[in-house]
GUDOLO-982599 format. One line per 5 residues: their letters; for each residue x, y, z of N, C-alpha, C. Coordinates in Angstrom, 3 decimals, decimal comma, always signed. Example, Ala and Ser with C-alpha at 12.3 -4.5 7.8 and 13.67 -1.06 7.14 Angstrom:
2
as) +13,190:-5,690:+7,800:+12,300:-4,500:+7,800:+13,200:-3,300:+7,800 ~ +12,850:-2,250:+7,080:+13,670:-1,060:+7,140:+12,900:+0,030:+7,870
! end
This chain:
145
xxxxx) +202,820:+127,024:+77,056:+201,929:+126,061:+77,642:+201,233:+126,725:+78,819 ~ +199,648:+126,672:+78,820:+199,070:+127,192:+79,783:+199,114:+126,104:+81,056 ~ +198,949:+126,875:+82,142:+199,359:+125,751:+83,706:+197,421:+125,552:+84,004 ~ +196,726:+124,785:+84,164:+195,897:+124,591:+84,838:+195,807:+124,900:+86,819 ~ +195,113:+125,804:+86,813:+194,643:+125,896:+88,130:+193,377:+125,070:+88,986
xxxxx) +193,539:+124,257:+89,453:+192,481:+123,213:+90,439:+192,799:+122,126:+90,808 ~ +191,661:+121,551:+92,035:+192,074:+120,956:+92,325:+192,192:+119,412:+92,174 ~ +191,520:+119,447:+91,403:+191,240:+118,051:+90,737:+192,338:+117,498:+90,430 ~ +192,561:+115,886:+90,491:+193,430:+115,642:+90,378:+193,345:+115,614:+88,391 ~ +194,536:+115,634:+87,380:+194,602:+115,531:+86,469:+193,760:+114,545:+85,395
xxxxx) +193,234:+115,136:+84,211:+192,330:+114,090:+84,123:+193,261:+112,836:+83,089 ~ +192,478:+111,760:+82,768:+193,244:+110,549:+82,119:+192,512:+110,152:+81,034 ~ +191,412:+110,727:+80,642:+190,944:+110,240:+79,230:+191,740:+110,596:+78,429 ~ +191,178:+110,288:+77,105:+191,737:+110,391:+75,687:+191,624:+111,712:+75,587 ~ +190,129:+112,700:+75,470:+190,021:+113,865:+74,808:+190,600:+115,257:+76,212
xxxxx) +190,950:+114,954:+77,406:+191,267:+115,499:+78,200:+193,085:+115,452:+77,637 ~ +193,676:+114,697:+77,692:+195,203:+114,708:+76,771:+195,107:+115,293:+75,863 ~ +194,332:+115,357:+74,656:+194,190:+115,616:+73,433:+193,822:+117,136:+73,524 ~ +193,193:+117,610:+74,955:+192,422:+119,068:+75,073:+194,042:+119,926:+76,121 ~ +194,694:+119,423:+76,424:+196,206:+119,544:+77,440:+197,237:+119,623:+77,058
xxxxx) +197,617:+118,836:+75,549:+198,731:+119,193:+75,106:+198,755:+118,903:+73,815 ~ +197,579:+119,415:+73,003:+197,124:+120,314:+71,893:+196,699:+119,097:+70,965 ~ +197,485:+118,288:+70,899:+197,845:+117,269:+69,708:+197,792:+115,822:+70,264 ~ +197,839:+115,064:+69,476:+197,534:+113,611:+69,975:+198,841:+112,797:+70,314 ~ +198,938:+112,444:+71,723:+200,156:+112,430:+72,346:+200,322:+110,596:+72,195
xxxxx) +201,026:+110,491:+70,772:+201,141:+109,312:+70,277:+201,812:+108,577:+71,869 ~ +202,683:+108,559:+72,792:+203,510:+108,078:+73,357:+201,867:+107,433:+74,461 ~ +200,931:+108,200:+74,525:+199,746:+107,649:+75,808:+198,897:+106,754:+75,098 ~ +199,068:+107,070:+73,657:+197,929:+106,026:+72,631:+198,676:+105,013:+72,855 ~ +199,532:+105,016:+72,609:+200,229:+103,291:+72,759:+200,302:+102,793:+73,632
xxxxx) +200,624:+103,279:+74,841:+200,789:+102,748:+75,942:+199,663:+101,836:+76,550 ~ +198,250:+102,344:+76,447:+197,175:+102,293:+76,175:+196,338:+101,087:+75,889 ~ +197,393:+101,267:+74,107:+196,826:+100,429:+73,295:+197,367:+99,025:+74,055 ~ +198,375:+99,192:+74,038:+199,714:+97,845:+74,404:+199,243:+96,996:+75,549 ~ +198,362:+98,204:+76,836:+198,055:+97,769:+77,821:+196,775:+96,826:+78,028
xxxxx) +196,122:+97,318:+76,741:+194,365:+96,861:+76,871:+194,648:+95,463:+75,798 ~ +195,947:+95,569:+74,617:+196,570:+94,183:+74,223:+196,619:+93,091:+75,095 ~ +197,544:+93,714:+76,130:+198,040:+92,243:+76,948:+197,085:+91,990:+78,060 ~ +196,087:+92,671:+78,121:+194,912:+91,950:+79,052:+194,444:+91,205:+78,300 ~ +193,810:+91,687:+76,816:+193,311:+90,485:+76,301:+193,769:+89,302:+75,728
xxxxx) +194,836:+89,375:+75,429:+195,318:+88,172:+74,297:+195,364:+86,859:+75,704 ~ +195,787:+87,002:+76,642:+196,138:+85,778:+77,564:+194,453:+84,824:+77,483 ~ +193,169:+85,841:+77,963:+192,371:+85,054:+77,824:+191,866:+84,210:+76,171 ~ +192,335:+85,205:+75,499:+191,836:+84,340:+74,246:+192,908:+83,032:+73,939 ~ +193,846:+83,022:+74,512:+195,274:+82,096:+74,370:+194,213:+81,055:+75,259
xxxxx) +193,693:+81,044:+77,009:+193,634:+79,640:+77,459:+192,496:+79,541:+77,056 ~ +191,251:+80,166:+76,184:+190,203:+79,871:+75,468:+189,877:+78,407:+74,697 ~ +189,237:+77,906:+74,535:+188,901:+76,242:+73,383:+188,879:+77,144:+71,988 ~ +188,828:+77,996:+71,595:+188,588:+78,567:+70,453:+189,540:+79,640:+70,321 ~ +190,055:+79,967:+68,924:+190,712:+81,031:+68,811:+189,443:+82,276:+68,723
xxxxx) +190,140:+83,332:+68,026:+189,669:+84,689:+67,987:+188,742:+84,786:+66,493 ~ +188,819:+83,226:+65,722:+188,632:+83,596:+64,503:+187,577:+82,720:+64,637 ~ +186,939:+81,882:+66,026:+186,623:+80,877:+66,202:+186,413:+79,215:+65,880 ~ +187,553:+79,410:+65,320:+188,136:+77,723:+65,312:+188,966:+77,106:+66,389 ~ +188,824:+75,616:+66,145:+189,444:+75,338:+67,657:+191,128:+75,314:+67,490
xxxxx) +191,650:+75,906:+68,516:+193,071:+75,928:+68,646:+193,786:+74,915:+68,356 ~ +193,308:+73,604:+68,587:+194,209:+72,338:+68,547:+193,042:+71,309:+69,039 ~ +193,981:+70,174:+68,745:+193,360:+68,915:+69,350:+192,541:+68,671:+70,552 ~ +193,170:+69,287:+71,278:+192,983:+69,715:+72,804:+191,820:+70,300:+72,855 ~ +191,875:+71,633:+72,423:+190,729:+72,450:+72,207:+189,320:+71,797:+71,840
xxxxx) +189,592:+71,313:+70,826:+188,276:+70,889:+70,406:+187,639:+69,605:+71,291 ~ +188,939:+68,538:+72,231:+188,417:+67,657:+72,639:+187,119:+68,326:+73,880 ~ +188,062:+69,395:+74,236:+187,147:+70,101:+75,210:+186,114:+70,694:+75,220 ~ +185,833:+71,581:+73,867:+184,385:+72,067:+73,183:+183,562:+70,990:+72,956 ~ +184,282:+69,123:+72,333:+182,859:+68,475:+72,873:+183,002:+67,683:+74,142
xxxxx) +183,918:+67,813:+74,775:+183,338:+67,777:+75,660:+182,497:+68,732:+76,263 ~ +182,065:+69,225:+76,529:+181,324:+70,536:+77,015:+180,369:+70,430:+76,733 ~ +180,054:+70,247:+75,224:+178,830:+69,942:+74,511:+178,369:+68,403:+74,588 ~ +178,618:+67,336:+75,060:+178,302:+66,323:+76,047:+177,574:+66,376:+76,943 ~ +178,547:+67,130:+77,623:+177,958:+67,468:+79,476:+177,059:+68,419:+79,291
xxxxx) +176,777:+69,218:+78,389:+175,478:+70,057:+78,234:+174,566:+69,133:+77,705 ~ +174,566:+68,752:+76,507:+173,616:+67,741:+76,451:+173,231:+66,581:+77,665 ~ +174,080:+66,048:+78,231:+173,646:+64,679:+79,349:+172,666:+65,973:+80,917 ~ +173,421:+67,047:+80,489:+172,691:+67,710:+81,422:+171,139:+68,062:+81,213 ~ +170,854:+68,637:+79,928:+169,593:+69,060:+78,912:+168,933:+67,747:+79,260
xxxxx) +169,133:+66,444:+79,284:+168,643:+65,353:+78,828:+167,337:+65,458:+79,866 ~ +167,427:+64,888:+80,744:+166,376:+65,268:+81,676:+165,178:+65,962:+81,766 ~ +165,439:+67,522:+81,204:+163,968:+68,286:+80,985:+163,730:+67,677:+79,768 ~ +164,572:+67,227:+78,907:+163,991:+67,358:+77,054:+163,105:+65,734:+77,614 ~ +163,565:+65,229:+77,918:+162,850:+63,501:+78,677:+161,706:+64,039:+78,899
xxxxx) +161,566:+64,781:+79,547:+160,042:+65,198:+80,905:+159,089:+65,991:+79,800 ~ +159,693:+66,810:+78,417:+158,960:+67,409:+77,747:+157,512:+66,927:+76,951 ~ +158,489:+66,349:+76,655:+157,145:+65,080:+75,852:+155,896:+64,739:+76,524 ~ +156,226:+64,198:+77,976:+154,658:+63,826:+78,535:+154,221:+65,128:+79,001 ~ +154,840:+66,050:+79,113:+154,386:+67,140:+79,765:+153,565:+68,086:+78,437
xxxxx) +153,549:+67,880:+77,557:+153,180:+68,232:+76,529:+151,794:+67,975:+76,116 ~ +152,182:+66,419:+76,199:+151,104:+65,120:+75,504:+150,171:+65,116:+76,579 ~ +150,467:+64,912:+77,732:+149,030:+64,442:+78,399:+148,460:+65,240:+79,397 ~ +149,372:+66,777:+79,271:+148,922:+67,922:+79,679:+148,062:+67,701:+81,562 ~ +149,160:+67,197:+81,754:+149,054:+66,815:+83,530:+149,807:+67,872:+84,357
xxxxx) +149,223:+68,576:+85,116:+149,757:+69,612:+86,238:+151,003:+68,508:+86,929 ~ +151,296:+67,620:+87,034:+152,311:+66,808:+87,583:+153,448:+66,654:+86,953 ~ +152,713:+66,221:+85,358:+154,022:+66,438:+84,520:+154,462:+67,482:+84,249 ~ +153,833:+68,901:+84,064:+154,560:+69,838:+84,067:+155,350:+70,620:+84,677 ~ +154,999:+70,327:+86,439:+155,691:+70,614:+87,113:+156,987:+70,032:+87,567
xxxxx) +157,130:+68,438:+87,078:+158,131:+68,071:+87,005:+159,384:+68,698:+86,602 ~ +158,785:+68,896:+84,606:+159,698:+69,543:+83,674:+160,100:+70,479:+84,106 ~ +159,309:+71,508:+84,534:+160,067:+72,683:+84,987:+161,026:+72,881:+85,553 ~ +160,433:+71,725:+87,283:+161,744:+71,523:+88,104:+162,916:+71,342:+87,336 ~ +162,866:+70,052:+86,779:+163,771:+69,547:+85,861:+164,683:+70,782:+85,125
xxxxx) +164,152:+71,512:+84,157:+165,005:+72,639:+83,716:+165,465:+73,701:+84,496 ~ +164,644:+74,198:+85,569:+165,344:+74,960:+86,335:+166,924:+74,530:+86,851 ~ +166,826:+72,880:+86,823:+167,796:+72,409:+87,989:+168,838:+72,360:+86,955 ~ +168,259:+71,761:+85,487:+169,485:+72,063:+84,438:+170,377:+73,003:+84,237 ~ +169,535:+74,511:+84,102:+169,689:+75,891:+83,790:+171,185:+75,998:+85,040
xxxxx) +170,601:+75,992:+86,425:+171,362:+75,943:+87,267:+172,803:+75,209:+87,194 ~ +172,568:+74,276:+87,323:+173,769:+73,079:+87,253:+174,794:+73,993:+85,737 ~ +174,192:+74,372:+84,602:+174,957:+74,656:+83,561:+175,919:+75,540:+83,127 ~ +175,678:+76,306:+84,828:+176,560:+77,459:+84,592:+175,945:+78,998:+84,910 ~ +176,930:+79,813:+84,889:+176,103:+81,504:+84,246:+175,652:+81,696:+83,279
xxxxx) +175,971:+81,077:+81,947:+175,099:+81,704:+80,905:+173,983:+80,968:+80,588 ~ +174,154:+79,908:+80,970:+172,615:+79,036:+81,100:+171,416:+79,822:+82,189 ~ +172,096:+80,269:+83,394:+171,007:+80,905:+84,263:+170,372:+82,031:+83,950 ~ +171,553:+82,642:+82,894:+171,187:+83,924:+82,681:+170,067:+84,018:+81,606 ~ +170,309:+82,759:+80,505:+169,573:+82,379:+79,835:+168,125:+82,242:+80,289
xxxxx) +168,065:+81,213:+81,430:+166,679:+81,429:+81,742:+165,974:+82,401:+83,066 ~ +166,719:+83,871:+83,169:+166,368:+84,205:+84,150:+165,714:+85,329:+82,630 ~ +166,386:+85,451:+81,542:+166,045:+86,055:+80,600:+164,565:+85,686:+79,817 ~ +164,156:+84,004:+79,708:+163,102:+83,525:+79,237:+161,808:+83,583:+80,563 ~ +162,028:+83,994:+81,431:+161,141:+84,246:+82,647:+160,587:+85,360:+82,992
xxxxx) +161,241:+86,451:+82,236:+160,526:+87,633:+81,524:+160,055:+87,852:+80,520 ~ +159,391:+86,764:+79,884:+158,576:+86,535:+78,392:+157,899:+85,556:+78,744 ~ +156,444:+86,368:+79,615:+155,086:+85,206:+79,252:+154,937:+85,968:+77,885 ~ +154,925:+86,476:+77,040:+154,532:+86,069:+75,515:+154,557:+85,450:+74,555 ~ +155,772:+84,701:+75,499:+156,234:+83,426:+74,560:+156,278:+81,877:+75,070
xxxxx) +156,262:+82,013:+76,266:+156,213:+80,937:+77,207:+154,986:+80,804:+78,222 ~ +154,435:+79,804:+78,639:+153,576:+79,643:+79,498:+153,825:+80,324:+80,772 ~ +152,755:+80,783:+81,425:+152,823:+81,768:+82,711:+153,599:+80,923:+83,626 ~ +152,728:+79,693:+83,959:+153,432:+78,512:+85,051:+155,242:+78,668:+84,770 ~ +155,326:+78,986:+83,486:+156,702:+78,139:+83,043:+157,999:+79,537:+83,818
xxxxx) +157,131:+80,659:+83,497:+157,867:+81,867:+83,783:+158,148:+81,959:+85,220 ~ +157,247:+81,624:+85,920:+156,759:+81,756:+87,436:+158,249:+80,919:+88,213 ~ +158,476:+79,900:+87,367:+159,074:+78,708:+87,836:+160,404:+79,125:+87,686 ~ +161,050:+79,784:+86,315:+162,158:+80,294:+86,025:+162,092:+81,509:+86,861 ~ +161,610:+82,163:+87,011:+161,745:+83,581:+88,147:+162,611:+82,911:+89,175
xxxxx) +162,737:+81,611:+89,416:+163,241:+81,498:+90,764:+164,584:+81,642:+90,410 ~ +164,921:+81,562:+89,437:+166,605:+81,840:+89,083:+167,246:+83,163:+89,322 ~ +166,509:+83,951:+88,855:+166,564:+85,392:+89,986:+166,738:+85,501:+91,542 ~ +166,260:+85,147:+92,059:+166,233:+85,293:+93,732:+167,794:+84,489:+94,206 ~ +167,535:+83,210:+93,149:+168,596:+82,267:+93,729:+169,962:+82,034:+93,406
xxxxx) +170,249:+83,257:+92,405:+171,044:+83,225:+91,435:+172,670:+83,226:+92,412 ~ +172,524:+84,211:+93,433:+173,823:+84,594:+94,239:+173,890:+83,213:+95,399 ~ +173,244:+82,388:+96,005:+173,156:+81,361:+96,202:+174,015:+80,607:+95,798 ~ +174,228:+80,194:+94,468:+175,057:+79,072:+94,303:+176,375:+79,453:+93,613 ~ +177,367:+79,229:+94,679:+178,328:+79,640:+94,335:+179,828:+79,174:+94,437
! end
């Protein structure tokens, strides 16, 4: 066995073991493996859904609709404001809606904000006003917390 000279401290990847003591040092794969196991399984255990995505139990699912409730009663508001903002094409009503969804987006969480901090970089698909308005989810994002 050759001794390494430096000063680095030892390295810990995979192909640095594999380049150190020739062969694949089944005893660090597992350890490894076992370790990056039991980080994950706990979150998929207090999850509403298993891994296969069905709901775990009774429980589970009461909670996925619930969720999907409170997202909807939350949605309700801009999808309300859409319609006239549409139809009678009033700078008042649209600025409503917007408010309105921004405040949804917000209220819904991280992946809702992220959602529309993502649709606020596509005027190609959305109205300029509409983008302008979602940009603010960017600035304000670390804010609410």
């Amino acid at each position: 066995m050759h001794r390494i000279l430096s000063c680095r401290p030892p390295p810990q990847s995979f192909a640095a073991l594999l380049l150190l003591h020739g062969g694949t040092p089944a005893f660090a794969v597992q350890r490894r493996v076992a370790a990056r196991q039991a980080a994950i399984v706990p979150e998929a255990e207090s999850a509403s859904l298993s891994l296969d995505g069905r709901p775990r139990s009774a429980l589970g699912a009461l909670r996925l609709l619930a969720r999907a409730f409170a997202l909807g009663l939350l949605l309700l508001r801009p999808l309300l404001l859409l319609l006239p903002a549409l139809l009678l094409r009033g700078r008042a009503w649209q600025s409503r809606f917007e408010r309105a969804l921004v405040h949804a987006l917000e209220r819904g969480g991280p992946c809702l904000t992220k959602l529309g901090q993502w649709a606020s970089t596509r005027p190609d698909v959305l109205p300029a006003s509409l983008c302008a308005t979602l940009g603010e989810l960017h600035s304000r994002a670390g804010a609410r917390v």
